[in-house]
NUROLO-47365 format. One line per 4 residues: number of its first residue (from 1); their letters; for each residue x, y, z of C-alpha. Coordinates in nm, 4 decimals, padded with zeros to 6 digits, always signed. Example, Ala and Ser with C-alpha at 12.3 -4.5 7.8 and 13.67 -1.06 7.14 Angstrom:
2
1 = AS = +01.2300/-00.4500/+00.7800; +01.3670/-00.1060/+00.7140 $
//
This chain:
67
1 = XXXX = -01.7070/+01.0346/+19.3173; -01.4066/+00.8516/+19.4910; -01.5109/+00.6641/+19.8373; -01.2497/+00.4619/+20.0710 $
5 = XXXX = -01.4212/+00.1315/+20.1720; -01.3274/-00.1361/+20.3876; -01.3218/-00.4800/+20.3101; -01.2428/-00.7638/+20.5018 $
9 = XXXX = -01.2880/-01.1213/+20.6055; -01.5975/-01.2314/+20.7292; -01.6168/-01.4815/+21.0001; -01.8640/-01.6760/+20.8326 $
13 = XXXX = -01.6796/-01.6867/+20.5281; -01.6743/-01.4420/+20.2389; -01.6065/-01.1269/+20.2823; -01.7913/-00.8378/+20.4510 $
17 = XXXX = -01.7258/-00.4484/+20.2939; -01.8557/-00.1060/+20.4022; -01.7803/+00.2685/+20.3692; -01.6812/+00.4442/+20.6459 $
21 = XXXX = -01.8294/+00.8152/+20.5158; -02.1600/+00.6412/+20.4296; -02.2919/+00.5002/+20.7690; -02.5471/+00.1988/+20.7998 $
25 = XXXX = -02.3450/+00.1179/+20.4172; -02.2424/-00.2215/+20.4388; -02.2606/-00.4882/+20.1533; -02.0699/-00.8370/+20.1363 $
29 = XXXX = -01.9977/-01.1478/+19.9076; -01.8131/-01.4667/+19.9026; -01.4912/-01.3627/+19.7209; -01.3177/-00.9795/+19.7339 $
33 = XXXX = -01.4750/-00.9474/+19.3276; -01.7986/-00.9841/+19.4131; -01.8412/-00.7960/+19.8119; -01.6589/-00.5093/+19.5753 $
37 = XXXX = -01.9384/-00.4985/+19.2862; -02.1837/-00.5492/+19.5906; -02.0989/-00.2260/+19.7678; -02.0638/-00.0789/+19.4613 $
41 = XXXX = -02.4579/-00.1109/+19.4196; -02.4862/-00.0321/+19.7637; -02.3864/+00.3241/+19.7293; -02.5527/+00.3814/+19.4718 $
45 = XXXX = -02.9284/+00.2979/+19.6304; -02.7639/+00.4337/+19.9453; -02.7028/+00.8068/+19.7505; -03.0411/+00.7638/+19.5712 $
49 = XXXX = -03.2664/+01.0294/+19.5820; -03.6341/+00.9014/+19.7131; -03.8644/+01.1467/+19.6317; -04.1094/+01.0988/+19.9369 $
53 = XXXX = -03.8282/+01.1722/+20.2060; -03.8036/+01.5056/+20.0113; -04.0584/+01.7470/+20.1675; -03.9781/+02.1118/+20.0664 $
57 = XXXX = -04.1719/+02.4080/+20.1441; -04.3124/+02.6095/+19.8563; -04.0287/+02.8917/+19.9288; -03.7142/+02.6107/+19.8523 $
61 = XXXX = -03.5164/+02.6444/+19.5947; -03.3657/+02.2794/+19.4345; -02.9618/+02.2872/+19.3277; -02.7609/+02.0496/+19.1877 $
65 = XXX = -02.3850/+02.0243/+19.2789; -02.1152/+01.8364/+19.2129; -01.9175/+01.6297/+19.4884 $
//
């Protein structure tokens, strides 16, 4: 999966990133290197499947696709 993100100085210092199709993701770190691994983690947790937000009733049927 390819996602545009946005990085840019922070006015604290550092640098602040987030992804624009992924709202609420937002990550940050003090040089462009590490605010990029940062929001790299970020998306992941962010696309992460938590089980207990997942209540289907007996009738739904679970796919997997590709994006």
């Amino acid at each position: 999966m390819v996602l545009k993100v946005v990085i840019e100085p922070s006015e604290e210092g550092g640098f602040t990133v987030w992804v624009p199709a992924l709202p609420g993701c937002v990550s940050e770190g003090e040089t462009k290197d590490e605010a990029v691994q940062n929001i790299r983690e970020a998306i992941e947790l962010y696309l992460e499947p938590v089980e207990d937000d997942v209540a289907a009733s007996p009738d739904a049927e679970e796919l997997e696709i590709a994006v």
